[in-house]
N, C-alpha and C positions, 0 to 999 in steps of 0.2 A: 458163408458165415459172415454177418455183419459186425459191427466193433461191439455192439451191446452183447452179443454173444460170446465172443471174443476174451472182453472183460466177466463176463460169467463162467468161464468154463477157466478163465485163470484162476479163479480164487477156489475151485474145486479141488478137495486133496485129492492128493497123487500117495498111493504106495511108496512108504521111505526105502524099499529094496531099488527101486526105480533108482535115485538116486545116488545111495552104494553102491549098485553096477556100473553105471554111469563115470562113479568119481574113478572105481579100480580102472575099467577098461580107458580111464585117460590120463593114465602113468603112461599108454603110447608116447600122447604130446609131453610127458614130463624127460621120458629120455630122449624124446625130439629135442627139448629143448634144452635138455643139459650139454648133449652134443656141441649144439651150436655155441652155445654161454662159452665154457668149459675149453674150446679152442682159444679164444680171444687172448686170456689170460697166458694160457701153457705155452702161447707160441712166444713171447717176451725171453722165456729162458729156453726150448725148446731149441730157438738159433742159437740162440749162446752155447747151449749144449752140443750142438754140432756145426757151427760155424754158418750159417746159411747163408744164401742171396736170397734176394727179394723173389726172386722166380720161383724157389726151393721153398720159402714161406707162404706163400701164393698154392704149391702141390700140396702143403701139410694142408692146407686147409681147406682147398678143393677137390682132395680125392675121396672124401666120405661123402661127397656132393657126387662123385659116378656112379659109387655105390648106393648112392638115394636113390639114381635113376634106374641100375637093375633092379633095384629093391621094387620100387613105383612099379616098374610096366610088367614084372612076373605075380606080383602084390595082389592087384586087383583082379586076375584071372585066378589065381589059387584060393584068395577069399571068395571068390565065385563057385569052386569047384570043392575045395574041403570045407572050408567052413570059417566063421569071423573070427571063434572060440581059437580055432588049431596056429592058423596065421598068427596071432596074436603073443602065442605061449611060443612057436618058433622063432619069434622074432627075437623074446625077452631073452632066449638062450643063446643068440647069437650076439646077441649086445652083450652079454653078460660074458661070452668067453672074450670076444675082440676087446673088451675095456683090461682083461687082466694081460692079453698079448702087448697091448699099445702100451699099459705101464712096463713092462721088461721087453719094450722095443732095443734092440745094441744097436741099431744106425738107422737113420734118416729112412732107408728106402722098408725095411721092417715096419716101420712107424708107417709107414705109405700103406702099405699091404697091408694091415690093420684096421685101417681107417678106413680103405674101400671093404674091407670084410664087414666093419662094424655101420656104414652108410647102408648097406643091404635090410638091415634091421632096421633103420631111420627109414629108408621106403616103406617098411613094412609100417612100421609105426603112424606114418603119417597118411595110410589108407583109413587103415582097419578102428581107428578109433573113434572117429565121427561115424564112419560107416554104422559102426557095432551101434552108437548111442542114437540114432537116427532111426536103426530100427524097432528101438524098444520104448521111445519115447512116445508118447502124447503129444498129439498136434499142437496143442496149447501152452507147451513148455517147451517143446523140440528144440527151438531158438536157445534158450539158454539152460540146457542140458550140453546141446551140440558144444557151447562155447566154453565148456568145461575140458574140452580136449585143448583150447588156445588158451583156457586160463593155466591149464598142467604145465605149456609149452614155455608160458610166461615164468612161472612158478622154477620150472627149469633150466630154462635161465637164470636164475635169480640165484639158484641153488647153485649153478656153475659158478658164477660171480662171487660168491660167497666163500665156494669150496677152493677158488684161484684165491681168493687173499688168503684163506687158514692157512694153506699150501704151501705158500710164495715164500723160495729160498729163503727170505730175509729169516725164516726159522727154522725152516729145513734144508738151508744149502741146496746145491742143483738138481738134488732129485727130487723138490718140492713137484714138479710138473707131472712125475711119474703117477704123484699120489694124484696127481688131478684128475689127468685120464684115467686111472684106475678105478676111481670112486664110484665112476657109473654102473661098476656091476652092483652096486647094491640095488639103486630103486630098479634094474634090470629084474634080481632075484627076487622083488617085493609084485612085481607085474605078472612073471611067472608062476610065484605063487598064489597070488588073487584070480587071475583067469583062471585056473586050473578045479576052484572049482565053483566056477559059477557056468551057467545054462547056453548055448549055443542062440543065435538069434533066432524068433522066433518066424520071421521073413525068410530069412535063408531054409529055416529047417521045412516049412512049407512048400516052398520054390523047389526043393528037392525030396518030397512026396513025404515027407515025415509030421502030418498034420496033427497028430494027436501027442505030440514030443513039445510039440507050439502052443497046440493048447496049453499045455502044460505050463510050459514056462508062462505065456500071457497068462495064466488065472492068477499066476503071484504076484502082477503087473497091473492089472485091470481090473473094476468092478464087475458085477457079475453079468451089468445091462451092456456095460461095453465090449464085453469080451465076444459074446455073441455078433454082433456087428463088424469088427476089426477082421476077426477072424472070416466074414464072410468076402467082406472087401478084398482081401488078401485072398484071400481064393482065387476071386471073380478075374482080378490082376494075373495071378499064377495060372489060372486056367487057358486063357485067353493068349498066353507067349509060352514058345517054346523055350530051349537051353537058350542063353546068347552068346555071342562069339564077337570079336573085332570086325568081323564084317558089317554085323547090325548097327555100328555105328554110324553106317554111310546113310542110314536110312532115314528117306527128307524129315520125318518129325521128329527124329532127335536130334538130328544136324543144329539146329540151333542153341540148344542145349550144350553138345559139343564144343560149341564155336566161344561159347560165354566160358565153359570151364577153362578152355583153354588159354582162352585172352586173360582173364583172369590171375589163371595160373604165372603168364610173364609179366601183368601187370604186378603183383603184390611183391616179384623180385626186381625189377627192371627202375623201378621206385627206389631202391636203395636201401634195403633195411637191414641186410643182410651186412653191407658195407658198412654200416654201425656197428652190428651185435658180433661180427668179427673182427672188427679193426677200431673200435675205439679206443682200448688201451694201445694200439699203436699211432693212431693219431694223437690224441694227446701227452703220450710222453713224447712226443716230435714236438709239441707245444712247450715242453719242459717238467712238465710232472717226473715223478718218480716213476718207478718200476708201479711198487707198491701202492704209490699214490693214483696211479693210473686206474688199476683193479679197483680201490676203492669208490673213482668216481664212476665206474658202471656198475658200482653194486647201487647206486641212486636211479641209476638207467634201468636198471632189474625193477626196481622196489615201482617205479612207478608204471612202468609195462607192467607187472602185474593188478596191481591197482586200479588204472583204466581197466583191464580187462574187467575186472567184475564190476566196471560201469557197464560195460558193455551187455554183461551178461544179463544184470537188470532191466537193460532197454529194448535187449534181441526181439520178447515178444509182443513190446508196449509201441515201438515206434516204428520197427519194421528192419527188414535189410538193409535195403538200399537209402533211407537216409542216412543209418549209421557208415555206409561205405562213402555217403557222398561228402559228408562230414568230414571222415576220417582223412579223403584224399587231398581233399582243400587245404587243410591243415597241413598236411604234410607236403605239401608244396610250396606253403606259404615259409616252412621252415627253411626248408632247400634253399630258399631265395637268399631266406637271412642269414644261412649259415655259410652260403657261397659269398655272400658282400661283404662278410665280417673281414675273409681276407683280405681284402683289397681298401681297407679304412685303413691311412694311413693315422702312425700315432696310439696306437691298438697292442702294443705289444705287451703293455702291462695287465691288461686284461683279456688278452682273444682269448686265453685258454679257459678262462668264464662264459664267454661271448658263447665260445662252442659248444660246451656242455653243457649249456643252459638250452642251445638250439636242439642238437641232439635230444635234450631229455623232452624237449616238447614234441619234436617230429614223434619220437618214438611211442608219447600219448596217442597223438592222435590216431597212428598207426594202431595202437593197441584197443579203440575202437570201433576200427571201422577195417580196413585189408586183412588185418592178422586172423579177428578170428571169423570174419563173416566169411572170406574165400571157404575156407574150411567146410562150415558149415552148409554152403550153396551146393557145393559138389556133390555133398551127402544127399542133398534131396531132390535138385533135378535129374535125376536120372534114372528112367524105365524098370525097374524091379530085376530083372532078368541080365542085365548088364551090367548093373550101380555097381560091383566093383570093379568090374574090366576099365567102366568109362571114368570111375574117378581114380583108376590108377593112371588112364593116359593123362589127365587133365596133369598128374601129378610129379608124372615123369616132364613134361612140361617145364612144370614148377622150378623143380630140381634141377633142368636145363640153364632156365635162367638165374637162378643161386648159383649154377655151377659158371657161369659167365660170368657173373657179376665177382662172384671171389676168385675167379683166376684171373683176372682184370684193374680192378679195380686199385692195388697197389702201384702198378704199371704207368694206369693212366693218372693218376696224381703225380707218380716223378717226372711224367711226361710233360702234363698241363695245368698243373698246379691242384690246391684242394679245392680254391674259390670256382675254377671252369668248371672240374669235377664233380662239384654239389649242383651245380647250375644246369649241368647235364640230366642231374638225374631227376634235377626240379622240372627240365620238360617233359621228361617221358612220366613224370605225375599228372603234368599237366596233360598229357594225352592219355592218361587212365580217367582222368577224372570223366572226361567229354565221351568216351566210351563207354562208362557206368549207367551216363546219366543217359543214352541213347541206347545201351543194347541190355542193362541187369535187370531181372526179373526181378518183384518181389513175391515172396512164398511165405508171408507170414499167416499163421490159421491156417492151414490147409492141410492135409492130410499128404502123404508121399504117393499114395495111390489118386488122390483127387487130384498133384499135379503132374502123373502122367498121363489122367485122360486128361486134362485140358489140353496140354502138349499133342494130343491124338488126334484132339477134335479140333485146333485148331490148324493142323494139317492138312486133315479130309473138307475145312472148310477153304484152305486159302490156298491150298494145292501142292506142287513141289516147292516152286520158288517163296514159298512165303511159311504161315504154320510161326510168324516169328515166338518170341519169350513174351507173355504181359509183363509190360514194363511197371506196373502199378498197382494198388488193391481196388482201384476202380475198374484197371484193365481183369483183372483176377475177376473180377464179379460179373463182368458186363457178359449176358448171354449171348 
């Protein structure tokens, strides 16, 4: 498909249920991202409420990060085998009990136990919702359909940030934090009830012999010329592979595919963003802010992560992937720099806590262009029909590995080596995401999810075991 095509089939309406599926099934990324938000804040009286060390603050906050990881690697086999619909609505119900245990946690290690119960659901959350909108989408919107799971993530964030200042002792005394974490069972019960009753994917239900159930759902989705076409394609894909398993991974033509989700996956944590969206009310009230004051300055860190994102989502299918990732990563390494040097300017003390928040709220744009929500979206579509959730649950477990390093670390290695070594640290390993982007990411903009796993096919059968690489380009995409 070349760009004059491209731009004509963008401007072609789409079915508005297209797009209500889409927004419910990505309350996933909204309690993904209320999770995340939603600690930052809680953990300020959270220690006070039970005296913590740094080590103990560091477990609050990285044990719903273990349970991301069982959630991630059982996630994309069970979306594989029940369905996107089921995974989906078990998720909301596990988020939804763990959020009212964590509010009537009575000690520290209760609260533990909670948080890995309630991260099980965050694995689930962070498969199943690009997965779900990836297969109902139109090639020509896919891109920013997909990015409505990272706009949710953003948005929930934003909502944690929000729900930590209404919260915050200063009006509810110490049990402000209880409300915080508790408040997630609502948009838990709002996801619950929105999936429950909307249609099973129409991919999945194919793949598992239920073809006239797909029909079904696609004739609500598609016009009546395209419907017949999709549905053939989707066959031809489904006919052609059996079930898949973890083994099929090792197989040379997806292997590379594999290799991008996963570098991917530790690139978008090993980057630092995590070490923001968790720890900037604790960096900054170390500057001097307030408690209070602290929370309000990442609700401007929310407001513009959200923000970006729906640049992003406007660009997904106009400029492509891989520019907006290779944008995004620059940028946020050029922040890294500035926000690592701010410490070490002598004469700064009147203003570093401007200096910082000013860098933070920019890294965190760029971020919100280009790693946040395009990883997401990549995983949902390079990968073979018959595996896509198995393989983007591994890519995702991954992910959650490197979150889970980065936030049990990262308090440590600043009392260790200051904030300025520790921003600088994470500015190189951007600078080594960026050089990896630009050398091993595909682009997948226009193409159908079954056109980019014959390509991935035939470029195997043409270039053998050892090669079969990713098109790195929409020239490489087109060149026969």
């Amino acid at each position: 498909m070349n760009t004059i095509d491209r731009l004509a089939n963008a401007e072609r309406p789409h079915n508005p249920f297209i797009y209500v599926m889409a927004i419910i099934v990505a309350f996933n990324g909204l309690l993904f991202g209320f999770d995340t938000g939603v600690v930052s804040g809680a953990l300020l009286y959270i220690r006070e409420s039970f005296h913590l060390s740094t080590v103990m603050q560091e477990a609050v906050v990285s044990s719903v990060l273990v349970g991301a990881m069982v959630g991630a690697f059982t996630g994309g086999n069970l979306a594989d085998r029940f369905g996107r619909r089921r995974l989906t609505i078990l998720g909301s119900i596990v988020f939804f009990v763990a959020s009212i245990g964590m509010a009537l946690s009575t000690n520290v290690y209760v609260l533990v136990g909670w948080r890995l119960i309630e991260g099980v659901a965050v694995g689930f959350a962070s498969i199943v919702g690009t997965l779900y909108i990836s297969e109902i989408a139109p090639s020509d919107i896919r891109g920013s359909l997909g990015f409505f799971q990272q706009l949710m993530i953003t948005i929930g964030i934003l909502l944690a940030y929000v729900t930590n200042y209404v919260f915050a002792p200063t009006f509810l005394g110490v049990i402000g934090w209880r409300w915080m974490l508790g408040f997630g069972a609502v948009p838990a019960a709002v996801l619950g009830i929105g999936v429950y009753f909307m249609p099973e994917s129409p991919r999945w239900l194919i793949n598992n012999g239920q073809p006239e159930k797909a029909k079904q759902v696609l004739s609500r989705l598609r016009s009546h010329d395209e419907l017949a076409d999709e549905i053939e394609q989707i066959r031809s894909v489904s006919k052609a592979e059996q079930k898949g398993s973890l083994a099929d991974l090792r197989e040379p033509w997806v292997r590379p595919a594999l290799i991008v989700g996963i570098a991917l996956a530790f690139i978008q944590q090993i980057t630092g963003i995590n070490s923001v969206i968790y720890y900037a009310p604790t960096v900054l009230q170390g500057l001097g802010f307030s408690n209070v004051a602290s929370i309000a300055g990442t609700v401007g860190v929310g407001i513009v992560n959200t923000t970006l994102t729906i640049v992003a989502i406007l660009l997904a299918d106009r400029v492509g992937r891989r520019p907006l990732l290779l944008v995004g990563t620059g940028g946020m390494a050029l922040m890294l720099v500035i926000l690592g040097g701010s410490f070490f300017v002598p004469g700064l003390a009147g203003v570093i806590g401007w200096i910082t928040l000013i860098s933070m709220i920019l890294y965190v744009a760029f971020f919100a262009i280009g790693l946040g929500p395009v990883y997401w979206l990549l995983i949902a579509e390079i990968y073979p029909l018959r595996i896509r959730g198995t393989a983007e649950g591994v890519a995702s477990v991954f992910n959650w590995l490197a979150n889970f390093l980065v936030a049990l670390t990262f308090l440590s290695v600043v009392d260790t080596l200051g904030k300025g070594i520790s921003f600088w640290i994470l500015g190189a390993f951007t600078i080594l995401g960026f050089i990896f982007i630009y050398e091993q990411v595909p682009e997948t903009m226009g193409r159908s999810l079954e056109e980019i796993e014959a390509e991935l096919q035939d470029r195997a059968l043409v270039g053998g075991e050892t090669t079969g690489a990713l098109p790195k380009s929409r020239d490489d995409i087109d060149r026969p």
